[in-house]
Structure formats: C-alpha cells, structure tokens
ZAMARGU-4260 file (C-alpha; in steps of 0.2 Angstrom, whole numbers, plus 5000, padded with zeros to 4 digits):
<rodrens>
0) 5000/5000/5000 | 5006/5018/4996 | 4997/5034/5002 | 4993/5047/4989 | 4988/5065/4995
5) 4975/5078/4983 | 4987/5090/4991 | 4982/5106/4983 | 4967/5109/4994 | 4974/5096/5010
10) 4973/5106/5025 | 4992/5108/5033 | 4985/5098/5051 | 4979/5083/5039 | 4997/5082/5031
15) 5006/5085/5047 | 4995/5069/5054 | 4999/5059/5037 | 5016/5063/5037 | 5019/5056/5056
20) 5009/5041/5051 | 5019/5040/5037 | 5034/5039/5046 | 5029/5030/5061 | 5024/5014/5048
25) 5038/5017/5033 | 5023/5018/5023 | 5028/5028/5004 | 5019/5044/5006 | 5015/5054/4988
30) 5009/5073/4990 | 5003/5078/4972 | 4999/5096/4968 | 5003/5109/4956 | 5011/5119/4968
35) 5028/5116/4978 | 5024/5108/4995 | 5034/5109/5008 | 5036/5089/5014 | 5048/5083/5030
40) 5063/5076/5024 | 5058/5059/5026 | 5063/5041/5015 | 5045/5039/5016 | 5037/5056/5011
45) 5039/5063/4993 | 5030/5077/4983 | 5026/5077/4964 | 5022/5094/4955 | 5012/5092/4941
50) 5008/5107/4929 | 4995/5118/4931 | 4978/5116/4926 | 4961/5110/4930 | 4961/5092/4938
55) 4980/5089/4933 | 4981/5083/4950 | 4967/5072/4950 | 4972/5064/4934 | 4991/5059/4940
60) 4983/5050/4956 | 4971/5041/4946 | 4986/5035/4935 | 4999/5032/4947 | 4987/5023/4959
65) 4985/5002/4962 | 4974/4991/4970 | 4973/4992/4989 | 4983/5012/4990 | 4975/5024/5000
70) 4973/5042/4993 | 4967/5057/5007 | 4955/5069/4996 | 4942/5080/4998 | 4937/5079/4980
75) 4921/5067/4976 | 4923/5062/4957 | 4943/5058/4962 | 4937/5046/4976 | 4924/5040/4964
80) 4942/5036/4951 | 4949/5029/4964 | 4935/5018/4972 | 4934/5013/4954 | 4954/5007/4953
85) 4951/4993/4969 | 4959/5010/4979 | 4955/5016/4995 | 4948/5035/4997 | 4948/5044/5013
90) 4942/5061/5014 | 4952/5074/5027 | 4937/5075/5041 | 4938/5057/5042 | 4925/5049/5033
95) 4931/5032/5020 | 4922/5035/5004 | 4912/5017/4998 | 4905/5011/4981 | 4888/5008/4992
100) 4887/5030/4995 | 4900/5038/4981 | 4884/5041/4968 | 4873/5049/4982 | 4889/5061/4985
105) 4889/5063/4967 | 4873/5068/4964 | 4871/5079/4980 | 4888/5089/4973 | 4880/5090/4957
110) 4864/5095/4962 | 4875/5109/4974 | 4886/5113/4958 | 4870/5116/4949 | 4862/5128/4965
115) 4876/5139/4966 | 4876/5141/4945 | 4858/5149/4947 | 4865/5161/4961 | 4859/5152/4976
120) 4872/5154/4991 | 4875/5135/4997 | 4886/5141/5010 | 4903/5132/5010 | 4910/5117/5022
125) 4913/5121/5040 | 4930/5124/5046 | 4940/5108/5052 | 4936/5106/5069 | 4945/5094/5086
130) 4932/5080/5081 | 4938/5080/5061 | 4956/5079/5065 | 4954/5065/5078 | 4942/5056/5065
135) 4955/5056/5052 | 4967/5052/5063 | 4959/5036/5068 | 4951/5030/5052 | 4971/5033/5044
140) 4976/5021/5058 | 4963/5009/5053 | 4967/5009/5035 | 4988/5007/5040 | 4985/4994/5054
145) 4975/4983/5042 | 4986/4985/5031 | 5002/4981/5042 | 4992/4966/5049 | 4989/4959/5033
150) 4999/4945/5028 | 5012/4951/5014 | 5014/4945/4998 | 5030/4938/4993 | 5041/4952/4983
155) 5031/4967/4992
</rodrens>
C-alpha cells in the first residue's frame, strides 16, 4: 500500500498527521499538487508537482494509483476514480468514501454545483474542527494497521 495526497486543497494539520503516520509505519507517502509543498525530509514522504491546470492533479493520482493504495481527498469524482481502481479513498474529516454511498455524493455535489450556478448561496464546508482531525486520525490508523496486519505477499 502507498498513500497518495490531493494536496492542493489538503489542509496543513491533515498532512502533518499523514506525514507522522507515514513515518511512524515506513509507509511511501505521495503529496501531488501543482504547487511546491513543503514535505519533512523523510525516505518515506515525497511530493510530485504536476503542471498547472484544472484536475492535473486528480488525473496523475488516478494514473499512478493500484489496487489496495489509499489516497486522502476532499474531491468526490477523484474518490469516485479511485474507488473505481480497487483503491481506497479517505476524505480529510475522516469519513472512507464506499461504492455503496459515492453516487449519492455525486449527485448531491452535482445538484450543489448546479444551485450555486443559478446564484443560490449554498454556503461552503465548516471549518476543520478537534472532532475532524481526531476522526482522520483514527480511520488513517485503521486503514495502515489493516494494512500492516495483513499478511504480505512475497516480493512486496
């Protein structure tokens, strides 16, 4: 398992608590953003800048991934990519994206999208609070204690 980051939009506490878990299990970590990011220097932690440009970020995630990564993003129609690709999607409050719920969150940011287009103020997301940080915190330890749990393949 690798972790990718959607780090254009990742808030710095998020990173800070993926870059400890990153080090704490030597699990590769991938920030991805078409800006420079400032990353500890770590073996394990590693940015990639990609041009600018609408979802050039998205795109190199989605080709990069495999099977069983686990990619922190915000960003629905990514997580949808990556549910898609057998990968693993966790936004940064804390909440694991699924096949069984991705097309309701689909349509409800579509139907959002589509509000704000016809001027109607939706309001934006509330700020990241104790709980949201302790949430990804735990469901990130989940995702790498299952995964350091799980018996190894041979040549992995």
């Amino acid at each position: 398992m690798k972790i990718w980051v959607d780090a254009d939009a990742c808030p710095v506490v998020i990173k800070e608590i993926i870059f400890r878990a990153a080090q704490r299990a030597k699990i590769e970590t991938t920030l991805v953003a078409n800006h420079n990011i400032r990353i500890p220097q770590s073996p394990y932690i590693k940015s990639y800048q990609v041009p600018a440009g609408f979802d050039k970020a998205d795109d190199e995630i989605v080709q990069r991934i495999e099977a069983g990564d686990l990619v922190v993003t915000a960003d629905i129609p990514l997580a949808s990519e990556i549910l898609e690709k057998s990968a693993k999607a966790l936004n940064p409050r804390g909440e694991m994206y699924s096949l069984a719920t991705i097309k309701a969150k689909l349509g409800m940011r579509d139907f959002m999208e589509t509000m704000r287009a016809s001027g109607v103020h939706t309001g934006g997301p509330s700020s990241l609070n104790q709980t949201d940080k302790r949430n990804f915190a735990n469901e990130l330890d989940k995702v790498i204690t299952a995964y350091l749990n799980k018996p190894q393949k041979h040549g992995k």
